[in-house]
C-alpha positions as CSV (number, residue, x, y, z in Angstrom):
1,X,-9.0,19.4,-0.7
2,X,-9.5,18.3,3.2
3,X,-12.5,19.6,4.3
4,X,-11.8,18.3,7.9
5,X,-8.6,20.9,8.1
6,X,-9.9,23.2,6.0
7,X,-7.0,23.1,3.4
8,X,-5.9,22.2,0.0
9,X,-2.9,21.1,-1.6
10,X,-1.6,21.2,-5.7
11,X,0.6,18.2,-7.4
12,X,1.8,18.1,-10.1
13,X,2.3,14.8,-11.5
14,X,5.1,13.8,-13.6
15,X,5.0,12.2,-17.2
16,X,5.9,8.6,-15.8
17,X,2.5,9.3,-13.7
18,X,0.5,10.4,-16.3
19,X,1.4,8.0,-18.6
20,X,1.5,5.1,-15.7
21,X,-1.9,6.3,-14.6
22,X,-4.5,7.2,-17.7
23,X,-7.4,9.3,-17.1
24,X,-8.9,10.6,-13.9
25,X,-10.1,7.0,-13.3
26,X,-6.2,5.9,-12.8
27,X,-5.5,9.0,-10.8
28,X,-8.1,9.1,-8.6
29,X,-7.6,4.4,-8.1
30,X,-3.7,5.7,-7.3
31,X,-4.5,8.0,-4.6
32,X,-7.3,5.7,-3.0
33,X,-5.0,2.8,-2.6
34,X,-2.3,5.6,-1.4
35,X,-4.5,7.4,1.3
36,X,-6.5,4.8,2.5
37,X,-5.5,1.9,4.7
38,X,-6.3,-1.6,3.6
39,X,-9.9,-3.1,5.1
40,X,-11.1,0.4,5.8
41,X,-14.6,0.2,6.0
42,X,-16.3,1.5,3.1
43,X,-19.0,3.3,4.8
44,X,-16.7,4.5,7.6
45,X,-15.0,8.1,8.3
46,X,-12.2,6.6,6.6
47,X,-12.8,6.2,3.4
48,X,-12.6,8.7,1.0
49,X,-14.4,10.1,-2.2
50,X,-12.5,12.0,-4.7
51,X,-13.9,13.7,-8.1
52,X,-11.3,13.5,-10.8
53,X,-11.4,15.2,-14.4
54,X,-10.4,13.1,-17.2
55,X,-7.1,14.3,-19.3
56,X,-9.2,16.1,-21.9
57,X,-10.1,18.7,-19.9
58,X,-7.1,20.6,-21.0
59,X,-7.6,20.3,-24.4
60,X,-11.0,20.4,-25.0
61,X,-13.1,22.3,-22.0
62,X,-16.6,20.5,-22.8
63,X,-15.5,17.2,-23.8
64,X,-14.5,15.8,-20.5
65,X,-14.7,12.8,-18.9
66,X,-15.1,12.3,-15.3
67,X,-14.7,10.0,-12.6
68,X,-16.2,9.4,-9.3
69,X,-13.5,6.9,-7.1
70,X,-14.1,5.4,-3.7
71,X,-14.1,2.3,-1.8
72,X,-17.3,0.7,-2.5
73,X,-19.1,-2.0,-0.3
């Protein structure tokens, strides 16, 4: 989701990805190092903050784990 535009976008990711990529942790450390440039500031507009469910969630609805991943100072 992009709150600046106002918009949201769905991917699906393939099995290389998910197996590549474990958890919500390796998802969400994927996409930081995709959409952010290199010695962004952490505490600057830039940076970004993304929630990410762990890959129980499908299976099992209350025995998730989550992860919180930015760029931290």
């Amino acid at each position: 989701m992009n709150l600046t535009q106002n918009s949201c976008s769905l991917e699906t990711p393939t099995d290389e990805f998910e197996r590549k990529f474990i958890g919500g942790a390796g998802f969400g450390t994927y996409y930081l190092f995709k959409e952010t440039k290199p010695g962004i500031d952490p505490l600057g507009p830039e940076n970004k903050i993304m929630f990410m469910a762990g890959p129980s969630l499908a299976i099992l609805l209350r025995s998730s784990r989550n992860a919180v991943v930015t760029k931290s100072p």
